[in-house]
ROVO-562809 format. One line per 2 residues: number of its first residue (from 1); for each residue x, y, z of C-alpha. Coordinates in steps of 0.02 Angstrom, whole numbers. Layout:
REM residues N
NUM> X,Y,Z  ...
This chain:
REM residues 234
1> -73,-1782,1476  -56,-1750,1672
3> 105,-1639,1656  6,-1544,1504
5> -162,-1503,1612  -31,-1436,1742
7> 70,-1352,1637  -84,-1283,1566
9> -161,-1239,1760  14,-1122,1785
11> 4,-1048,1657  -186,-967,1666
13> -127,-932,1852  27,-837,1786
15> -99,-759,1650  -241,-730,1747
17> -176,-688,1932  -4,-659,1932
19> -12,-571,2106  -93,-721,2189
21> 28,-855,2079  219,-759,2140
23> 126,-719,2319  113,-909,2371
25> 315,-919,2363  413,-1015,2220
27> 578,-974,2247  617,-1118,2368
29> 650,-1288,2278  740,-1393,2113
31> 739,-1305,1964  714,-1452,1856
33> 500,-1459,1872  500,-1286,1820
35> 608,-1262,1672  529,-1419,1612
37> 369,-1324,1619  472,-1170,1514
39> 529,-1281,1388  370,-1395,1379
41> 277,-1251,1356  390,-1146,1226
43> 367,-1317,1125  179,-1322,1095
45> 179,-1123,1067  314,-1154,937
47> 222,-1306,850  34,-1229,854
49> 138,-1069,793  198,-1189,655
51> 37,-1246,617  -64,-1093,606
53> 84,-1033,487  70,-1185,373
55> -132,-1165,368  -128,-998,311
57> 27,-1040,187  -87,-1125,81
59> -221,-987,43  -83,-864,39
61> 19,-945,-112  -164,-983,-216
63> -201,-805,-196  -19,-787,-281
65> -40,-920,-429  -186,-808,-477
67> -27,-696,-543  29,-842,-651
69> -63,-789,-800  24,-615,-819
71> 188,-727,-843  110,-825,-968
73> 14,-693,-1082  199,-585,-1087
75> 162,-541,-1260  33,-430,-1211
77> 160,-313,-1137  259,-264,-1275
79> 289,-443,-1359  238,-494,-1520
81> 271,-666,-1469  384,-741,-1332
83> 554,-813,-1327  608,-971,-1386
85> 605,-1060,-1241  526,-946,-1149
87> 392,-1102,-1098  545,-1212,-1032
89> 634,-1080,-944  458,-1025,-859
91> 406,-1186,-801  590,-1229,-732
93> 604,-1058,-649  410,-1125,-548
95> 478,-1296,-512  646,-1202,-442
97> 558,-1088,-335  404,-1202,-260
99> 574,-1322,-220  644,-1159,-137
101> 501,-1124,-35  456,-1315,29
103> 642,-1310,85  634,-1151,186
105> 488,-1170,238  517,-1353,322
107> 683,-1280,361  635,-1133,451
109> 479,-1191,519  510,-1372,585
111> 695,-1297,660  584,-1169,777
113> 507,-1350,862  640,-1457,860
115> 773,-1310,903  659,-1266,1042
117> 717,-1345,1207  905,-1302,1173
119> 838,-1114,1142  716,-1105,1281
121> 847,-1160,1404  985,-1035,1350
123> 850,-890,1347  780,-940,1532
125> 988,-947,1609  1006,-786,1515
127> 857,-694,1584  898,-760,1742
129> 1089,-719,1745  1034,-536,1702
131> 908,-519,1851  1005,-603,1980
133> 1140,-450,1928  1004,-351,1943
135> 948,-402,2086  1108,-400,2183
137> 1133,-205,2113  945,-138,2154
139> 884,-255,2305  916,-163,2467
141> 1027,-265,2567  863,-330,2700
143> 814,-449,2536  979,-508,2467
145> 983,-649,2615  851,-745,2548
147> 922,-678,2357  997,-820,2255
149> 1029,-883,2094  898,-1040,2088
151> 756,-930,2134  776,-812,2009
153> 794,-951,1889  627,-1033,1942
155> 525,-858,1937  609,-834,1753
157> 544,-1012,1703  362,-978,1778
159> 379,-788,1720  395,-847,1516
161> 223,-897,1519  150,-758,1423
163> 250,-848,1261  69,-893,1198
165> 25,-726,1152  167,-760,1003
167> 0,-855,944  -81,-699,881
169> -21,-630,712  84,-490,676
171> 55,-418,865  97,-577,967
173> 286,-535,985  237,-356,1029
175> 122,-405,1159  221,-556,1218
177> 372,-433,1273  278,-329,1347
179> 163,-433,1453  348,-528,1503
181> 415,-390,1571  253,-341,1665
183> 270,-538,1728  431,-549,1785
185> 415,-379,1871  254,-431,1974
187> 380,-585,2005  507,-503,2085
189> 398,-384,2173  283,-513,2247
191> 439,-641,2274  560,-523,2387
193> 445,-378,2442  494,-248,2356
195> 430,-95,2291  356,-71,2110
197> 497,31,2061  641,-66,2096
199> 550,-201,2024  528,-132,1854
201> 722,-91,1882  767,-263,1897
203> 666,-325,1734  715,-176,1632
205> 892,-172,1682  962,-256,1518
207> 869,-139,1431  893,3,1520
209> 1098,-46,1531  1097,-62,1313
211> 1014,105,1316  1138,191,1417
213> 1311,109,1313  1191,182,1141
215> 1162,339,1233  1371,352,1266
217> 1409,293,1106  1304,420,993
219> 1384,558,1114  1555,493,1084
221> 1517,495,914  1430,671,901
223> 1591,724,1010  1705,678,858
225> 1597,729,748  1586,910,827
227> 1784,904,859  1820,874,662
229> 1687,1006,571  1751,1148,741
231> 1896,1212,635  1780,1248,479
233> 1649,1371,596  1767,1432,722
């Protein structure tokens, strides 16, 4: 319960006073405490995600057996009276698909839990391994003394807090990227001093990079494209 109410204390200061939380300094120190905190709390958002899911499965699939009926008056629709078998082949068909759902469902929604330390871990290294390129590219040369990879890895880890707006339906994911970008920006800025700008550089910059190899790919493509239909207009 102690390393919950802490985790729980960092993450309303990351939520609630970013400025103030990056400002004290956390880019000195082990980075064990704070990807425990990542992966701790990716966990509960992943099993009160899970739980919400499976509380609203319930009403959801009632609403559907409501359907049932129109299945089983078919000879209403053009029948005069249904196929042999027709009972057999129905009721199989429901105990195939509830199996089909239970299994996906467990599947699907238990692996998001259980899966969730191993995936936590590889997102925070990968989100770190991009800024720290970005860092080393956009930081002008006064900050890259104190730049190194264990800091950026810690900021990442205390940066992912804004996972629990994945909480909210439909909009969570939405509003979870974008209030993790706006994080790890006031991160980097408040961490190494920078400007605004170059900060929003940093946290954009695998973004921005996949933009740019789309942007040169659809005008590779448009150039071959123009090259093969030239001969029919000119």
């Amino acid at each position: 319960m102690r390393h919950l109410r802490q985790a729980w204390r960092i993450t309303l200061d990351v939520l609630l006073s970013p400025t103030q939380f990056f400002k004290r300094g956390h880019l000195e120190g082990p980075i064990g405490k704070p990807l425990a905190y990542a992966i701790l709390l990716h966990g509960v958002t992943a099993l009160a995600s899970f739980g919400w899911k499976e509380a609203l499965h319930g009403p959801i699939m009632g609403r559907l057996a409501d359907f049932k009926p129109i299945l089983r008056d078919a000879h209403e629709f053009g029948f005069a009276e249904r196929p042999r078998g027709f009972e057999q082949l129905q009721g199989a068909l429901e105990v195939l698909t509830s199996l089909k759902q239970m299994v996906l469902a467990t599947f699907w929604g238990a692996s998001s839990i259980w899966l969730s330390p191993l995936t936590t871990a590889l997102s925070i290294v990968w989100a770190a391994g991009w800024a720290w390129v970005a860092c080393r590219l956009i930081l002008p040369r006064s900050r890259q003394s104190t730049l190194n990879f264990t800091g950026i890895f810690r900021l990442v880890c205390f940066a992912s807090a804004p996972v629990v707006w994945t909480l909210i339906p439909v909009m969570g994911p939405a509003i979870h990227q974008v209030m993790w970008l706006t994080t790890l920006t006031l991160a980097i800025k408040k961490s190494y001093n920078i400007s605004t700008l170059r900060a929003s550089l940093v946290a954009l910059f695998p973004h921005l990079l996949f933009l740019g190899i789309l942007m040169v790919g659809l005008g590779y493509l448009g150039l071959l494209v123009f090259r093969m239909i030239q001969p029919l207009f000119f």
